[in-house]
C-alpha positions as CSV (number, residue, x, y, z in Angstrom):
1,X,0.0,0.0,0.0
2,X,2.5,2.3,1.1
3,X,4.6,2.1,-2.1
4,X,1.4,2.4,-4.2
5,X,0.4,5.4,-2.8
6,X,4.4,6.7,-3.6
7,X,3.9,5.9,-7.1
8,X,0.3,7.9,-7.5
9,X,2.2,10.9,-5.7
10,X,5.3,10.8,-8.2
11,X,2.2,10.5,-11.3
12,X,0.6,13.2,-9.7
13,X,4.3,15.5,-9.4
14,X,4.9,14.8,-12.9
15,X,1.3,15.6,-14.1
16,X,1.8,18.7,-12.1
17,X,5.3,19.1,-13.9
18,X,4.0,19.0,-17.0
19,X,1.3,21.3,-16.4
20,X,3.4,23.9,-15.3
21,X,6.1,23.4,-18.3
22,X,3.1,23.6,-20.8
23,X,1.6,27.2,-18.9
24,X,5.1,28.4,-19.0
25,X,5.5,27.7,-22.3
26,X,2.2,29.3,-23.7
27,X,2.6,31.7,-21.4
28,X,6.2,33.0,-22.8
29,X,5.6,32.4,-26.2
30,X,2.8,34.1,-26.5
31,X,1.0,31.2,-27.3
32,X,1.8,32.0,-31.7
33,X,2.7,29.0,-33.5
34,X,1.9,30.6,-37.1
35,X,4.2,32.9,-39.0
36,X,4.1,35.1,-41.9
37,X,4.7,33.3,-45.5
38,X,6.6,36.6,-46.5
39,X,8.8,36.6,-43.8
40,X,10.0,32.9,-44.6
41,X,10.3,33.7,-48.2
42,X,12.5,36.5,-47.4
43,X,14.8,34.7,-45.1
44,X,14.6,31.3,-47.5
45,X,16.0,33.4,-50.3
46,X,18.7,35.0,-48.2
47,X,19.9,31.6,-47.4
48,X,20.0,31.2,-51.2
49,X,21.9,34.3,-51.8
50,X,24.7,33.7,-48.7
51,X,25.1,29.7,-49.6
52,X,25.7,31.0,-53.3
53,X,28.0,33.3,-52.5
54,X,30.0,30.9,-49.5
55,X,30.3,28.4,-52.3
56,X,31.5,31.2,-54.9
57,X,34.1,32.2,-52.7
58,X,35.3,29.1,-51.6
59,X,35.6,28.1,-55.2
60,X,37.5,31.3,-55.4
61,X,39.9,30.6,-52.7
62,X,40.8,27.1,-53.4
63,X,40.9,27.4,-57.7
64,X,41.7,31.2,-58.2
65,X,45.2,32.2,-59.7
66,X,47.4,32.9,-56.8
67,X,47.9,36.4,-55.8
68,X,50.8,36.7,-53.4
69,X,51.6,39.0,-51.4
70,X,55.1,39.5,-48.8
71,X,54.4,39.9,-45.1
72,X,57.1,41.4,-43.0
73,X,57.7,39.8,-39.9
74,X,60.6,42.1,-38.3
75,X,63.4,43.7,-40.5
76,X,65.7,41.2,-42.6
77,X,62.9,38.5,-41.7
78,X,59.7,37.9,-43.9
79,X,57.7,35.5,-45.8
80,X,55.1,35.1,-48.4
81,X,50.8,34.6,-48.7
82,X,48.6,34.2,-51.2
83,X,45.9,36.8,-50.5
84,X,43.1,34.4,-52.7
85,X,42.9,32.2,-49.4
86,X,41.4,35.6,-47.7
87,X,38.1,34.4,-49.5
88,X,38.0,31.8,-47.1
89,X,37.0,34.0,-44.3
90,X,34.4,35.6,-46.6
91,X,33.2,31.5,-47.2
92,X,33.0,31.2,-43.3
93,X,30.6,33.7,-42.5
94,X,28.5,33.6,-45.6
95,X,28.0,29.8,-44.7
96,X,26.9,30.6,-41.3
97,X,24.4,33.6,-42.5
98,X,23.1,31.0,-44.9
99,X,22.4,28.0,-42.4
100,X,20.7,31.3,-40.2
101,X,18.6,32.1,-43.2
102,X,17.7,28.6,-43.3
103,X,16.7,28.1,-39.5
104,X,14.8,31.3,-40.2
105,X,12.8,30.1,-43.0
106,X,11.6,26.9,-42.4
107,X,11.4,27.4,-38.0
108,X,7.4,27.5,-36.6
109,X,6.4,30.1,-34.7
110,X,5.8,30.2,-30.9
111,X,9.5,29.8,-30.2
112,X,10.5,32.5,-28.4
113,X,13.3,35.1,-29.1
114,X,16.3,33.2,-27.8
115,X,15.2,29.6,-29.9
116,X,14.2,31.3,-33.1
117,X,17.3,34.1,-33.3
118,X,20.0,35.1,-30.5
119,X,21.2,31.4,-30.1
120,X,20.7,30.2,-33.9
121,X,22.4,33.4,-34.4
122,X,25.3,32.7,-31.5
123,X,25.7,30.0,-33.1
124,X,26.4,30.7,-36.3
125,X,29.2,33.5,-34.7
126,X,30.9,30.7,-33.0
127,X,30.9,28.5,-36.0
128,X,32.8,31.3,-38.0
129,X,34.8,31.9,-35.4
130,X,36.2,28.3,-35.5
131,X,36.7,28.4,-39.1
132,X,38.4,31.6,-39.2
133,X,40.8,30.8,-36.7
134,X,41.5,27.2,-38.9
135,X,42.3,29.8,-41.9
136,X,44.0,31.8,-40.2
137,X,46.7,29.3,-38.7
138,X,46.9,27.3,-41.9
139,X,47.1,29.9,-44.7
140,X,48.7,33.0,-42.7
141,X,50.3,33.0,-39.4
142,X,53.5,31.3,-39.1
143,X,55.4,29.6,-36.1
144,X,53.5,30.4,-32.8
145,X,51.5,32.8,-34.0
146,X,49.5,30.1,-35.2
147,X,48.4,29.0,-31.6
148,X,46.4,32.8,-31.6
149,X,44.0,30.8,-34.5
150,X,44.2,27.7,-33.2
151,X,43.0,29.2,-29.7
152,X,40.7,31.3,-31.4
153,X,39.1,27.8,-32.9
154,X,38.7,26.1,-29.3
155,X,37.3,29.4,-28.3
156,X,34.9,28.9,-30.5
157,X,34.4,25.5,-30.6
158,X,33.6,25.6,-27.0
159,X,31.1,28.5,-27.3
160,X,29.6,26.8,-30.0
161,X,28.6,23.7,-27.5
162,X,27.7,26.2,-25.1
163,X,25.3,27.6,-26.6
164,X,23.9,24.3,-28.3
165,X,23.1,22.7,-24.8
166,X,21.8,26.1,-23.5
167,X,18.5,25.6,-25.1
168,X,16.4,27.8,-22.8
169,X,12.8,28.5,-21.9
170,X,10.2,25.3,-23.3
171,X,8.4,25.6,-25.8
172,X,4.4,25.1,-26.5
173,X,4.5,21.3,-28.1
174,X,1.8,19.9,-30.7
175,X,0.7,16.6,-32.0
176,X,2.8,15.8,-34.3
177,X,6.1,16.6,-32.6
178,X,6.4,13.1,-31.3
179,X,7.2,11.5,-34.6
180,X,9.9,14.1,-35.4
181,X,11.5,14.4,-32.3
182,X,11.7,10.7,-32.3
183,X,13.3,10.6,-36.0
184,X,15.7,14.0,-35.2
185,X,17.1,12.1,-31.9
186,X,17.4,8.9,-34.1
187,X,19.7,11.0,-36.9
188,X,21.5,12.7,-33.8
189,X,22.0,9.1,-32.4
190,X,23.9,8.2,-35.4
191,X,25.6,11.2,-35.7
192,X,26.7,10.7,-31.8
193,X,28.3,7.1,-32.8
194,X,30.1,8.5,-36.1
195,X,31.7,11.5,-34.4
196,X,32.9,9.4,-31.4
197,X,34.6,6.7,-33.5
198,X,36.1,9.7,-35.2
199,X,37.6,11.3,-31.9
200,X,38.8,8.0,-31.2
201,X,40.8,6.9,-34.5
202,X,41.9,10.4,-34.5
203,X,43.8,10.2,-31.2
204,X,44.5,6.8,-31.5
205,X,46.4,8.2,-34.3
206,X,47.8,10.8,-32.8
207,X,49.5,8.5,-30.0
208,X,50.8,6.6,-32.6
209,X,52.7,10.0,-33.3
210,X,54.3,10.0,-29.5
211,X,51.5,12.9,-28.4
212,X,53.4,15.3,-30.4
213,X,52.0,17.9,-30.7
214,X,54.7,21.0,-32.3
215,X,56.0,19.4,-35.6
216,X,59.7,19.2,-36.4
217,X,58.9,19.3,-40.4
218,X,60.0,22.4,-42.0
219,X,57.7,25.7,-41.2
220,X,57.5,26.9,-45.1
221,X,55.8,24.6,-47.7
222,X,56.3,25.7,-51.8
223,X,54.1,26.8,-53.8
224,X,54.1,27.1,-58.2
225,X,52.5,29.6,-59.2
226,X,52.1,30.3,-63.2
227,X,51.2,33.7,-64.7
228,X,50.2,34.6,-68.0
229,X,51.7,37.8,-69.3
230,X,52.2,39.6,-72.7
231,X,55.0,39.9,-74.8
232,X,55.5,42.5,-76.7
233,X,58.3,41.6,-78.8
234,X,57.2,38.6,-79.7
235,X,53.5,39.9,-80.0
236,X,51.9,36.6,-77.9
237,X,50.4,35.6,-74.4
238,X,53.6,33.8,-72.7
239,X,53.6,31.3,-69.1
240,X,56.0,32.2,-66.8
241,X,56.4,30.3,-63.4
242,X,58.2,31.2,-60.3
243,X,58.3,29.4,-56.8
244,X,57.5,31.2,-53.8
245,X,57.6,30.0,-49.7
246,X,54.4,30.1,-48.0
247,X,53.8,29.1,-44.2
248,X,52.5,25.3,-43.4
249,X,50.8,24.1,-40.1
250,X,53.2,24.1,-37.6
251,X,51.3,21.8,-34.9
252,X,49.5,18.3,-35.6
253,X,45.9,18.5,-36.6
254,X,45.6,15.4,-35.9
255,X,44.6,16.1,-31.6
256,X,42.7,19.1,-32.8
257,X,40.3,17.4,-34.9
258,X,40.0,15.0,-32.3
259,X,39.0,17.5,-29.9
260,X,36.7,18.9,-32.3
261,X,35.0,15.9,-33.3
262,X,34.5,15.2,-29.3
263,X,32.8,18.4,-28.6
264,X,30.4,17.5,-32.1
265,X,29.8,13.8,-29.8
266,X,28.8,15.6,-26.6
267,X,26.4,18.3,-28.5
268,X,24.8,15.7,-30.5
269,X,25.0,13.3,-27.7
270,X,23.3,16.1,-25.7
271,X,20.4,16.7,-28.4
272,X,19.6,13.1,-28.5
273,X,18.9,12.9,-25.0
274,X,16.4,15.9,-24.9
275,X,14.6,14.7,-28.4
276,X,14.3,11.3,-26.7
277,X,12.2,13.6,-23.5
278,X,10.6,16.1,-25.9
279,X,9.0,13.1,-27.2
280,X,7.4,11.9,-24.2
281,X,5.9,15.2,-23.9
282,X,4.7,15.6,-27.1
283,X,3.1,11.8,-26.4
284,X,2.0,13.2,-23.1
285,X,0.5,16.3,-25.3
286,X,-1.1,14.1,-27.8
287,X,-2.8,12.2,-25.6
288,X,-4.6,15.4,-23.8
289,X,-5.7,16.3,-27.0
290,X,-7.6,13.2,-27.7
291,X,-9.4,13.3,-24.4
């Protein structure tokens, strides 16, 4: 008897719960699940124009005729970049105002401010901010001046899961949120198992490499470049090629993927969990409705 009557009180606190969660929910959402068809139109062909122009600038960056420039380090001392690779900074942030467009467009209403923009927003910031840093210690900085991207890249890596577990206030659920919470915690599920085995072969690997983690390879890597100029004297277009130094990653990628792929395994291992509880509320919601 007595633990009966402790199972209809913990029922009865999670009824209550649930209660609660769904009044606070309508209550700071304003209770709007509808938006205006404009306003995703707009933001869907943003996310056009910004995914266009991310995958037009990486292009650019990666197939573009070198344009190389000398940076001077201190006097006597300097070394060469190619300027095209800039465009990859450009490709960073247009990618992250494209997947924001996206989230935009296709979101429901009754989210709230902090779901629907300032941490899909946040988001996309920290995302750039990882990929910049990657550029920058790869295509520009040489020596340890490379740890100021590479820092720059855990800095926003970490933000990144910050924000992605900070989900905030609930939300008002419907009906058919059970099947798609279910079917979005499935795909993060898988996406949990590949990124761990990733984090694992990757510093598996790495220990194979002694756990070193500065690289005694040379600092400079070469680069061809060909150019097509003009001669006048012998009135036709004529290739010439010249060789110039440009700065290579001085530290192993190999732990810093791993330590990115491990923060990707605790985010989605993270969203997982709460799709698996958002759909025994929407269950929970679904079965009010029918009674």
């Amino acid at each position: 008897m007595a633990f009966g009557f402790g199972q209809n009180a913990g029922n009865a606190c999670r009824v209550d719960r649930r209660g609660a969660m769904k009044e606070w929910a309508n209550g700071y959402n304003g209770g709007s699940t509808h938006r205006r068809v404009v306003s995703r139109i707009l933001w869907g062909v943003l996310a056009l124009i910004a995914g266009c122009a991310a995958v037009a600038t990486a292009a650019g960056a990666t197939f573009a005729p070198a344009e190389i420039e000398r940076i001077s380090i201190e006097q006597g001392s300097s070394y060469t970049v190619n300027t095209m690779r800039l465009l990859y900074f450009a490709a960073s942030a247009t990618s992250a105002l494209s997947c924001f467009g996206l989230w935009k467009a296709s979101h429901r209403g009754g989210l709230g401010f902090w779901r629907s923009t300032a941490r899909p927003a946040l988001l996309g910031l920290c995302g750039t901010l990882v990929a910049s840093g990657l550029v920058f210690a790869n295509f520009f900085a040489m020596g340890q001046v490379q740890l100021a991207g590479l820092g720059a890249a855990a800095l926003g890596a970490t933000g990144f899961l910050f924000f992605w577990i900070l989900r905030g206030p609930p939300f008002a659920l419907q009906a058919g949120d059970a099947y798609w919470s279910r079917a979005i915690g499935l795909m993060f599920g898988l996406a949990t198992l590949a990124t761990s085995i990733g984090s694992v072969t990757s510093f598996r690997h790495w220990s194979k490499e002694r756990y070193r983690f500065e690289l005694d390879g040379p600092r400079f890597a070469v680069q061809e470049v060909a150019r097509d100029r003009w001669n006048s004297h012998e009135k036709e277009m004529t290739t010439e090629y010249a060789s110039y130094r440009v700065p290579q990653l001085s530290y192993s990628p190999t732990p810093i993927g791993s330590v990115l792929l491990a923060f990707l395994a605790v985010g989605c291992l993270s969203e997982m969990r709460y799709r698996r509880r958002l759909t025994g509320l929407a269950r929970h919601a679904a079965f009010e409705k029918l009674f």
